[in-house]
FITORLO-155452 format. One record per residue (C-alpha): x, y, z; residue in three letters. Coordinates in pm, whole numbers, plus 32768, in hexadecimal, padded with zeros to 4 digits. Layout:
REM FITORLO-155452
XYZALA
...
//
This chain:
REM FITORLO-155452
43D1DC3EE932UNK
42C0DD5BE937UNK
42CBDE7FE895UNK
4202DFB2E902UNK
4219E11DE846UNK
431EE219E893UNK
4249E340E958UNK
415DE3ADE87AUNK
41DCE370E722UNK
41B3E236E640UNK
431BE1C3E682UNK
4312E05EE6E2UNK
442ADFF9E7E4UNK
446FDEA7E8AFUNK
4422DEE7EA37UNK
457BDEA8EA38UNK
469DDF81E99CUNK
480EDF09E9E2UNK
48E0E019EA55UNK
4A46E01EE96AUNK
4B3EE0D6EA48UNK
4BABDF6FEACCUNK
4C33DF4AE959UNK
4D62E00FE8BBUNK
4F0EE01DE8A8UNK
4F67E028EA21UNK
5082E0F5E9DEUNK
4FB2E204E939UNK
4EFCE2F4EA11UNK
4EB7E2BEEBC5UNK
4E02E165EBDCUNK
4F1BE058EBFBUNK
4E34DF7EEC4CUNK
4D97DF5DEAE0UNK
4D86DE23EA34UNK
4E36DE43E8CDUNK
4D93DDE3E774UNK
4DBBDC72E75BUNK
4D41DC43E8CFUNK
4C28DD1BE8AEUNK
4B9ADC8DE762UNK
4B03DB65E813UNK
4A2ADC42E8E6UNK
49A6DD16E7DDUNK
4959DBBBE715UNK
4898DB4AE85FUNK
47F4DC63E89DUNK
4750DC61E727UNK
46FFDB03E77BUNK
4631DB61E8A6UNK
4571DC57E7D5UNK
461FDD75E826UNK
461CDE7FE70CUNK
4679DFA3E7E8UNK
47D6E024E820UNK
487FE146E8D6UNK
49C3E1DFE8A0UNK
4A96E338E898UNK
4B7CE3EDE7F3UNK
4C5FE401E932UNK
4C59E287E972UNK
4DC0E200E988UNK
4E16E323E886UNK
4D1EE2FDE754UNK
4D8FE171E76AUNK
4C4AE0D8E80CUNK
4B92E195E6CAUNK
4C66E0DCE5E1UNK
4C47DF74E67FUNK
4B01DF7AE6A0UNK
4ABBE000E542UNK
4B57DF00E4C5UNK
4AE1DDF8E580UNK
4967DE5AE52FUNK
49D7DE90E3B4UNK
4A22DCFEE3DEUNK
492ADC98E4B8UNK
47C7DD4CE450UNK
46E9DDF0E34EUNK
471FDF80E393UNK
45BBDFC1E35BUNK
456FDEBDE4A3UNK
4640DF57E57FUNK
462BE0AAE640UNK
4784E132E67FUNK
47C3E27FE762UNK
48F0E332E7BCUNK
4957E469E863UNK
4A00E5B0E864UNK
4A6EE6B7E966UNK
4BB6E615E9FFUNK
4D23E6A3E98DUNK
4DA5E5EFE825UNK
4EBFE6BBE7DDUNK
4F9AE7ECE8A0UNK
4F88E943E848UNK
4E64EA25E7E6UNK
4D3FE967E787UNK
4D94E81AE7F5UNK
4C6FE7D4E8D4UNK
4B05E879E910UNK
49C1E8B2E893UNK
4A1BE9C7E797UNK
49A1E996E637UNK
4AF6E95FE5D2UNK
4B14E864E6C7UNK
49E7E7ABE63DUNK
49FBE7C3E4E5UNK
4B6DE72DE4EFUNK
4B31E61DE5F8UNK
4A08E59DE531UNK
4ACCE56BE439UNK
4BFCE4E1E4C3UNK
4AFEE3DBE59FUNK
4A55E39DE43FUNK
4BB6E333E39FUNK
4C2FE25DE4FEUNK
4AC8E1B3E4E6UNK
4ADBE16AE372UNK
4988E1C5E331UNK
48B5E2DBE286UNK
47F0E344E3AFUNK
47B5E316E545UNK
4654E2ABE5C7UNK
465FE3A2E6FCUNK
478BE4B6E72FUNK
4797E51AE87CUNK
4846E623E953UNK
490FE580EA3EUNK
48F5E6BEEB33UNK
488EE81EEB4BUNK
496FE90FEA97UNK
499FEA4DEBA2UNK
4A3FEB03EA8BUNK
497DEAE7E962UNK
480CEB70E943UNK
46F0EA60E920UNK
467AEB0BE7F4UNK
47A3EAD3E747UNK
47E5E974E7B0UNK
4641E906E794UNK
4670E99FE62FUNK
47C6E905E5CCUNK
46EFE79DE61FUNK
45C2E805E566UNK
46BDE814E42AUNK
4752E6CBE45BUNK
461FE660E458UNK
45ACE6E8E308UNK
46DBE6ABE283UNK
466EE544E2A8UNK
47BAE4D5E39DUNK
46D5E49EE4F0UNK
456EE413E4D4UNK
450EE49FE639UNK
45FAE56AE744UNK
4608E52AE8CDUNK
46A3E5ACEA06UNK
4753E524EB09UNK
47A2E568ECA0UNK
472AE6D4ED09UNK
4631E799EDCAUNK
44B2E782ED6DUNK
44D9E904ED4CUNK
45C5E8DBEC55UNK
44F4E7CAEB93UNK
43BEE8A7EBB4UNK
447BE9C6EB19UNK
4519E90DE9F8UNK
43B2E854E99FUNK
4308E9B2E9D7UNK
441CEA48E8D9UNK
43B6E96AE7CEUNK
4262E98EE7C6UNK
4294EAF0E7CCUNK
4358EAE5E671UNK
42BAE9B1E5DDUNK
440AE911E61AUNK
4408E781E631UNK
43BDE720E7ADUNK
4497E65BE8A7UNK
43D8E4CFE8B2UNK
44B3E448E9BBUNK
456CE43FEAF1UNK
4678E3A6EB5FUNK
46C7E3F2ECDFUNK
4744E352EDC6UNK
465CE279EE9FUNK
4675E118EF9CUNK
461EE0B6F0E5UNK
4780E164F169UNK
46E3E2CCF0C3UNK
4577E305F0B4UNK
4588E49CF09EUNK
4511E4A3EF51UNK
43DFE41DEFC6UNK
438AE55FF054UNK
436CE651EF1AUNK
441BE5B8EDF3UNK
4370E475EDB8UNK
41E7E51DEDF6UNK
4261E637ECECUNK
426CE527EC11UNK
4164E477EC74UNK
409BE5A0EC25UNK
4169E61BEAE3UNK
4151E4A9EA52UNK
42ACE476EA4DUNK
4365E34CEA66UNK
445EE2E2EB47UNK
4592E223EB05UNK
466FE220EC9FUNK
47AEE1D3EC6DUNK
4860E119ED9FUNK
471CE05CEDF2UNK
47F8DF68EEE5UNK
48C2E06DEF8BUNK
4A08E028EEBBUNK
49DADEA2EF2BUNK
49F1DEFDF0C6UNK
485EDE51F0C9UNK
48E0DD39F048UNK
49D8DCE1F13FUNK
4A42DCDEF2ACUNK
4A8ADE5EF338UNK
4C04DE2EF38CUNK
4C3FDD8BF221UNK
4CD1DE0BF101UNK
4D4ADDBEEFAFUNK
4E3ADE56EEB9UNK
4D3EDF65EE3CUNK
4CEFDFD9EF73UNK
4E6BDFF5EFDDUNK
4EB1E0E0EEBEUNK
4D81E18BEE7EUNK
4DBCE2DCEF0CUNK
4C57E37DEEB0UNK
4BB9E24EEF29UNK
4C60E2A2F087UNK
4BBCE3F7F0ABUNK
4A49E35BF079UNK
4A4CE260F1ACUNK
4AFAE370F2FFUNK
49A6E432F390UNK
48DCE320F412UNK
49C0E1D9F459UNK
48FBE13AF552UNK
47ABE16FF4E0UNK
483AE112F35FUNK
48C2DFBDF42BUNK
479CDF73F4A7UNK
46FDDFADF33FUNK
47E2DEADF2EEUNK
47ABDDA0F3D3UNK
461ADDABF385UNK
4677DD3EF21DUNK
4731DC2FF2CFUNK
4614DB9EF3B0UNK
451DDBBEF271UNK
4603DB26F184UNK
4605DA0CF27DUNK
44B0D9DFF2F2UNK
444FD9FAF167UNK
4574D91AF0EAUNK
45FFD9E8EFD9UNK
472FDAAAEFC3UNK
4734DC2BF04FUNK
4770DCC5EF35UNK
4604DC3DEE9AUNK
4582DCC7EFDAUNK
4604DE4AEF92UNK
45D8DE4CEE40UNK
445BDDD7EE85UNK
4444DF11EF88UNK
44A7DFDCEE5EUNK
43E2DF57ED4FUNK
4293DFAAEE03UNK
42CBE0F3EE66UNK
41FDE1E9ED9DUNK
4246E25AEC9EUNK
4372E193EC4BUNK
436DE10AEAE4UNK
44AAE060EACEUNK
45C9E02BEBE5UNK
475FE061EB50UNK
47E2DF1DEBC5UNK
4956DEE8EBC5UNK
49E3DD8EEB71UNK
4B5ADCFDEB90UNK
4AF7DBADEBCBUNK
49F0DB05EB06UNK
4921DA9AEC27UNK
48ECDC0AEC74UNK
47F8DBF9EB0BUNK
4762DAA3EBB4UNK
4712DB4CECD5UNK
467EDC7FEC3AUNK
4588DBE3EB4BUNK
452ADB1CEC7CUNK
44D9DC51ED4BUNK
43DCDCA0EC53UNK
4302DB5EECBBUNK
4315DBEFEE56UNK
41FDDCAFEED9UNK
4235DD1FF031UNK
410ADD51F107UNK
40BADE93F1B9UNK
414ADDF9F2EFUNK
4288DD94F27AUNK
42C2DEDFF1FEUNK
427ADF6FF310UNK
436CDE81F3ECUNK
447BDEFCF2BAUNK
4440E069F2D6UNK
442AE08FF455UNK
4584E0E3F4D0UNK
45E7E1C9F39AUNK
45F0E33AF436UNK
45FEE48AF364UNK
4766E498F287UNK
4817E5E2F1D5UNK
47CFE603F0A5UNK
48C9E525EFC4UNK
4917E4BBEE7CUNK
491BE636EDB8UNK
4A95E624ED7AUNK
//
């Protein structure tokens, strides 16, 4: 496994960080799909065993439930001071007033609450799972700049919005002497490439480091176009990302194939490679329900695509909506 500093701070992270929404009850919260605590315990095992020490979660995942498991599991597993664990905060937790947002409130209770879930006295990174609309940046960039000296995050992130956005937020910060944003997690594969536009050159340029979620386009480079699986059946918000561009994104697709082929590795080791050396990613969010999904991520990390292939992979993508900031 490598490990490579997150952005600009000392923070040492594998090149790989597993994604935990795959992990939780399935009859708590929207994701069906999820694998429950004794099935998802082997994964988080392998995954330390490839070297891993990075791991993503949320508050919203599968109702608070993907927190706990994986808490636990790492509580079992690892040495907290080895590991780098981040969660988020944004998405609705409760109904009512107050139940969702970037308001201080918000904050200062779902830190907390994803503190207690976790079973552990602090979070690596906190990030902000989206843009709050309806809470001022000052008050949200200084409700994180208090977690942080209260000692419950170590660094704070963001996660899917406009580079405008970003800009303002970092901008904010500095203004106050408020702790900064260090990473991004957006939303970036081979099927959606917009970020490559103004997002990822931001933070190229701003030194900050950048964590894409979905790096294999919810699994659709990894198999044939017309096939599906249980996840993709039932994931609703996975449904909206893949309409605007179908037989462009198909074609996307079928390049992986032919690669895979010609190179004799699976497809999935093929997108994830794509991903892994695009600048300035630090560390793609893999998802893994099977534990050959961790085999053929580590093994992604040994493939370096020449200029030519890339370009033979990039070719038939054409220009997308912009996706992935609800």
């Amino acid at each position: 496994m490598e490990y490579v500093r997150l952005g600009s701070t000392g923070l040492e992270v594998s090149r790989l960080c597993l994604g935990c929404m795959s992990y939780g009850v399935p009859e708590r919260g929207s994701h069906q799909w999820v694998l429950n605590e004794e099935e998802s315990r082997p994964f988080i095992k392998k995954a330390l065993e490839k070297g891993i020490n990075f791991f993503d979660t949320a508050n919203v995942y599968s109702d608070g439930t993907s927190e706990e498991i994986v808490g636990r599991a790492l509580k079992e597993f690892a040495r907290r001071d080895e590991i780098v664990i981040a969660t988020k905060v944004f998405n609705r937790m409760h109904p009512g007033p107050n139940g969702a947002g970037l308001s201080r409130k918000a904050i200062m209770s779902e830190i907390d609450n994803s503190l207690r879930r976790l079973g552990t006295d602090y979070v690596d990174l906190y990030q902000i799972h989206r843009w709050d609309y309806s809470t001022p940046i000052e008050e949200t960039m200084e409700a994180l700049h208090d977690v942080v000296k209260a000692g419950k995050a170590r660094y704070i992130g963001a996660s899917s919005m406009y580079a405008w956005q970003f800009l303002k937020a970092l901008h904010t910060a500095e203004e106050h002497g408020w702790t900064r944003f260090v990473s991004m997690q957006n939303y970036l594969n081979l099927l959606y490439r917009e970020e490559e536009r103004e997002m990822l050159p931001l933070c190229k340029e701003e030194k900050i480091g950048v964590i894409p979620w979905s790096p294999m386009a919810r699994g659709r480079l990894t198999r044939d176009w017309n096939e599906t699986t249980a996840r993709s059946e039932t994931d609703e918000f996975g449904k909206t990302l893949y309409t605007s561009a179908v037989e462009a994104d198909r074609q996307v697709v079928e390049r992986v194939a032919e690669l895979a082929e010609k190179r004799g590795v699976p497809r999935a080791q093929i997108a994830l490679a794509w991903v892994l050396q695009k600048e300035p990613v630090t560390a793609p969010i893999i998802g893994a329900t099977k534990l050959h999904h961790l085999e053929d991520a580590a093994a992604a990390l040994t493939i370096q695509l020449t200029a030519e292939e890339i370009t033979f992979l990039e070719e038939p993508y054409v220009p997308h909506p912009v996706l992935g900031f609800k």
